[in-house]
N, C-alpha and C positions, 0 to 999 in steps of 0.2 A: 041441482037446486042451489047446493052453493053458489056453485060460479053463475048466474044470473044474478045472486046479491050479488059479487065481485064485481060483476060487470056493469051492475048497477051503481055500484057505491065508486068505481073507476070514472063512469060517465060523468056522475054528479059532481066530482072533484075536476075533472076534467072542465066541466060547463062553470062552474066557482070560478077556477082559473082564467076562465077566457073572460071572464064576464067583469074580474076584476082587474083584467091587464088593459081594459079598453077605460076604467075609470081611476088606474092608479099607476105612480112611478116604478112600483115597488117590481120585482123580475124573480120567477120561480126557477131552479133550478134544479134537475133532481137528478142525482148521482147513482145512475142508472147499476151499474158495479154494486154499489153496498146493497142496492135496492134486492138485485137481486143472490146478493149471499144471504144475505136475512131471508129470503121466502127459502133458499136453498136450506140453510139452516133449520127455518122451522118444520119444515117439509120432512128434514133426518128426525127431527126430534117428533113427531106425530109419528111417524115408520117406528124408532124405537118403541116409543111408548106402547103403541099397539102389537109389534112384534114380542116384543118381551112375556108378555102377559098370556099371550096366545100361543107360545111353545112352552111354558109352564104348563096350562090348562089339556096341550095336548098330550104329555107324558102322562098325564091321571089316570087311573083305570078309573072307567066310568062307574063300574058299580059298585064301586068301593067308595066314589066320592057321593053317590049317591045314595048310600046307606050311612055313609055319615055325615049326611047335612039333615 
C-alpha cells in the first residue's frame, strides 16, 4: 500500500517536472548518490527502530508480563 503512494507521489513529481521544464528556464537536477544514501539511511534506522523493541519484547516471559500489566 505504501509503495503505490510512492509511486504515486514519484509520478506526480515527475509529471510537475516535465510540465514545468516545457514552461520555464529553470533545470532540475537530482544527485541520484545522496538520494539514495538518505532512503538507505532511513531504511537502517526503521530496521533499528523496529528491531530493538521486538528483541526486548521477545526475552519476556509472557506470563509474567501478563500478570503484571
Amino acid at each position: 500500500m505504501r509503495q503505490g503512494r510512492a509511486l504515486c507521489g514519484v509520478a506526480f513529481a515527475a509529471g510537475t517536472v516535465a510540465a514545468l521544464g516545457r514552461t520555464s528556464e529553470a533545470t532540475l537536477t537530482l544527485p541520484v548518490g545522496r538520494l539514495l544514501l538518505v532512503v538507505a539511511v532511513a531504511a537502517l534506522a526503521g530496521l533499528v527502530a523496529g528491531l530493538l523493541p521486538a528483541r526486548r519484547a521477545a526475552r519476556l516471559d509472557v506470563l509474567a508480563a501478563i500478570a503484571t500489566s
